[in-house]
C-alpha positions as CSV (number, residue, x, y, z in Angstrom):
1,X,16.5,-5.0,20.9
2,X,16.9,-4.5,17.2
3,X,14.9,-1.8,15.4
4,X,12.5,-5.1,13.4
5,X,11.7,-6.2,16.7
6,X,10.5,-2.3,18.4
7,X,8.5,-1.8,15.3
8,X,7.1,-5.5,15.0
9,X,5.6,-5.6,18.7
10,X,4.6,-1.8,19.0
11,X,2.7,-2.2,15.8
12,X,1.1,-5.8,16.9
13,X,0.1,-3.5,20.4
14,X,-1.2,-0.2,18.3
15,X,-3.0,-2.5,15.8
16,X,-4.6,-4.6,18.4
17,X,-5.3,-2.1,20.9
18,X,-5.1,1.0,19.1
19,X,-3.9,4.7,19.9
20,X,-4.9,4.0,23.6
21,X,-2.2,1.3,23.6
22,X,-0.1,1.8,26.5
23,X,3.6,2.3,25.9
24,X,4.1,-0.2,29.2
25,X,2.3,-2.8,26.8
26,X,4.6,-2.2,24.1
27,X,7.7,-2.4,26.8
28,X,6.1,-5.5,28.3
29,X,6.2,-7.4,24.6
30,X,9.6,-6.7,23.8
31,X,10.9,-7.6,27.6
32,X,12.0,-4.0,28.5
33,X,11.0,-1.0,30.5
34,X,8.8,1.5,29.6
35,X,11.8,4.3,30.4
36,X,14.2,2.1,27.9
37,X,11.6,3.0,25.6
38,X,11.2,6.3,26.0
39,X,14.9,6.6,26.2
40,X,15.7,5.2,22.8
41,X,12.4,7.2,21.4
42,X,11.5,10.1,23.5
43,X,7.7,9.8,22.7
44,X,4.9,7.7,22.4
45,X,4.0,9.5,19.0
46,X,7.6,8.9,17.9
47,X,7.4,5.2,19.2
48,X,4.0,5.1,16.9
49,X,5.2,7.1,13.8
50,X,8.6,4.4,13.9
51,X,5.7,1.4,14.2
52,X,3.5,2.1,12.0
53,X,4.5,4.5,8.9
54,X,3.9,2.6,5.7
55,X,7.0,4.2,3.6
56,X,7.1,4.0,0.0
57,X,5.3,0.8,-2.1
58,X,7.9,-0.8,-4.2
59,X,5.2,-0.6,-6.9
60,X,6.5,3.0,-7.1
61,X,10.1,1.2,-8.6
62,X,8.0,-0.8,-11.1
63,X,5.9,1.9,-12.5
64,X,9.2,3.8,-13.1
65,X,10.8,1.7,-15.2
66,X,8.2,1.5,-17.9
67,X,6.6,-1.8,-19.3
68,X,8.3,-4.0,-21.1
69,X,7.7,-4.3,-25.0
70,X,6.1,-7.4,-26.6
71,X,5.0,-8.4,-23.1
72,X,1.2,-8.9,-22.0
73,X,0.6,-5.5,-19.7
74,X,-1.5,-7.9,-18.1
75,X,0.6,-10.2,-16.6
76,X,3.2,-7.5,-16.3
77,X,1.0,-5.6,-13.6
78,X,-0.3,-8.5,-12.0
79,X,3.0,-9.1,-9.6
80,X,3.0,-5.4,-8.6
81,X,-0.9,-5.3,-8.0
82,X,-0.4,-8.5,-5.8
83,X,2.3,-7.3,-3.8
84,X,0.7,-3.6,-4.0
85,X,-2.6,-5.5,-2.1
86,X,0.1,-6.8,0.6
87,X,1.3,-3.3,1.1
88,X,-1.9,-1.9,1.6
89,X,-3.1,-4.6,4.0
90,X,-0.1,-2.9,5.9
91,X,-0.8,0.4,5.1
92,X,-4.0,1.0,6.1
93,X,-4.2,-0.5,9.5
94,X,-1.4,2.2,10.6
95,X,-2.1,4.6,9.2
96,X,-6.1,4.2,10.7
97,X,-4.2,4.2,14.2
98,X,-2.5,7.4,13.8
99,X,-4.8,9.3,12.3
100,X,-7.3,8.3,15.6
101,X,-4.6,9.3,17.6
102,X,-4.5,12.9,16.0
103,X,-1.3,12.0,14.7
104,X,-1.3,14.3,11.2
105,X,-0.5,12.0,8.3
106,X,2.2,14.6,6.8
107,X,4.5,12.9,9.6
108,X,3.5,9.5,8.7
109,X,4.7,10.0,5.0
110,X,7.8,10.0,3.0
111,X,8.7,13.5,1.8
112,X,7.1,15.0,-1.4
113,X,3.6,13.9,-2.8
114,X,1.6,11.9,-0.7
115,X,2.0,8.1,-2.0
116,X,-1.8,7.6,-3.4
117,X,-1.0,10.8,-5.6
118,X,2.5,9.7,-6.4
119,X,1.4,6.0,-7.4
120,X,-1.6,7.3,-9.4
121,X,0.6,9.7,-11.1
122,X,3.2,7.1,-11.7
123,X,0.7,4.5,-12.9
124,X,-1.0,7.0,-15.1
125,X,3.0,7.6,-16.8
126,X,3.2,3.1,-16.9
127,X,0.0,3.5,-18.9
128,X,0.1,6.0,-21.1
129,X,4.2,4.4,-21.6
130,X,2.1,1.2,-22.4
131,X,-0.7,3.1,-24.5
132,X,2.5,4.6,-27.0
133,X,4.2,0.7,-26.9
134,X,1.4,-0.8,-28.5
135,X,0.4,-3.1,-25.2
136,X,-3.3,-1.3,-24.4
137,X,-5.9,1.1,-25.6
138,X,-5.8,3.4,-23.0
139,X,-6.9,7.0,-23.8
140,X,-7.3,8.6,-20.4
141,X,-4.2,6.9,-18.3
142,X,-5.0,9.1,-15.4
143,X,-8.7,7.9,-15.1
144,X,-7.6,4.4,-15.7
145,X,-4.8,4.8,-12.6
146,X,-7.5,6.3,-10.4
147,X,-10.2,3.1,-11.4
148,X,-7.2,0.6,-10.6
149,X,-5.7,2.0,-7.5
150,X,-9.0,3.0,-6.4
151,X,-10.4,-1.0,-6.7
152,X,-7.0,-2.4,-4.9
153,X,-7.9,0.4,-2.0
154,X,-11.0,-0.4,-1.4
155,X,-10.5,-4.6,-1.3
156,X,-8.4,-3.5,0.9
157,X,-10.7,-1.5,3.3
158,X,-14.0,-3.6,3.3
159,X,-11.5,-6.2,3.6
160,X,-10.0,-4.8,7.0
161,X,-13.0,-3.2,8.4
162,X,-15.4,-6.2,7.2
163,X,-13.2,-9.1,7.2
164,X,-13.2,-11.8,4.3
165,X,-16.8,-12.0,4.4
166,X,-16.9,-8.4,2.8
167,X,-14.6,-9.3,-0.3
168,X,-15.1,-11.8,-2.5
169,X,-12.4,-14.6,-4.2
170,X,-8.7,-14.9,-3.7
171,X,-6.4,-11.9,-4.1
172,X,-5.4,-13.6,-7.5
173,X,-9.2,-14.1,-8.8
174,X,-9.9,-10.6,-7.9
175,X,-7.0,-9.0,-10.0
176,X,-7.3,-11.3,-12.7
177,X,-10.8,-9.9,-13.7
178,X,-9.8,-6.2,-12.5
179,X,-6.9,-6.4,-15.6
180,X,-8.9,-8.1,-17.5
181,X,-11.9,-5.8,-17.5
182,X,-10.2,-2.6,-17.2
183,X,-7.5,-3.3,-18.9
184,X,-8.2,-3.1,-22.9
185,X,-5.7,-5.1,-25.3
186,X,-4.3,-3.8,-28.4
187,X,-6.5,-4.7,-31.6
188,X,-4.9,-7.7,-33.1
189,X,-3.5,-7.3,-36.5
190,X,-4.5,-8.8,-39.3
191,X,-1.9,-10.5,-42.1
């Protein structure tokens, strides 16, 4: 049993059934016994900290390396919004399951700062990067990381505990008018 297969059916039988899930369900998916389990784990806790611990957002990466001159910051932060949304849709699911099972989050996270402070820190760097290129208008970058982020969270969670009745347009619809309304372009210069 490889490690992508473990984490795949313990995390379908946590997300379905939540912290009460069984481990003999979990054994049961993958074709095992519950003791092989335990034996290759030791606990249920560490069986659901392996399934269902989010790890780092590649937009983490992106925000590091800057934005790129002379292109729109637009379309630069659309990809890494998209695939941040995808993260998220992970995310939050797990991390709702361990925290009902009194699992602290501190053991769910990578070391250092917790990844909603890290991202907002590292989006507020992207912007203000962005602000001193000449691709936006931002003057607060932290406040501006905080509106974003906070919008793609919370799709996110009236998504999951609402369903697709409680969010409204595609994924693409939605982020194309959060950059375009939060997002303020560079005055355009005249000859």
């Amino acid at each position: 049993m490889t490690d992508e297969r473990l984490e795949a059916a313990a995390r379908e039988a946590f997300i379905e059934l939540g912290p009460a899930a069984p481990v003999s369900d979990v054994a049961r998916r993958l074709g095992v016994t519950q003791a092989a389990l335990f034996h290759r784990l030791g606990s249920k806790e560490a069986l659901m900290l392996k399934a269902l611990c989010p790890g780092a957002p590649h937009a983490m990466a992106a925000f590091a390396t800057g934005p790129v001159p002379g292109v729109d910051l637009r379309e630069q932060l659309a990809p890494t919004f998209s695939a941040l949304l995808e993260f998220l849709r992970q995310a939050v699911p797990g991390l709702v399951v361990l925290r009902g099972a009194g699992i602290p989050l501190e053991k769910a996270l990578p070391p250092g700062p917790p990844p909603p402070v890290a991202m907002r820190a590292g989006l507020a760097s992207f912007l203000t990067l962005a602000h001193e290129r000449g691709l936006t208008r931002i003057e607060r970058p932290a406040a501006m990381a905080d509106a974003l982020l906070g919008a793609l969270e919370a799709r996110v969670l009236n998504d999951y505990l609402g369903g697709a009745s409680f969010v409204d347009g595609t994924d693409a619809e939605f982020l194309g008018q959060l950059l375009h309304a939060l997002i303020p372009m560079p005055p355009q210069e005249t000859p």
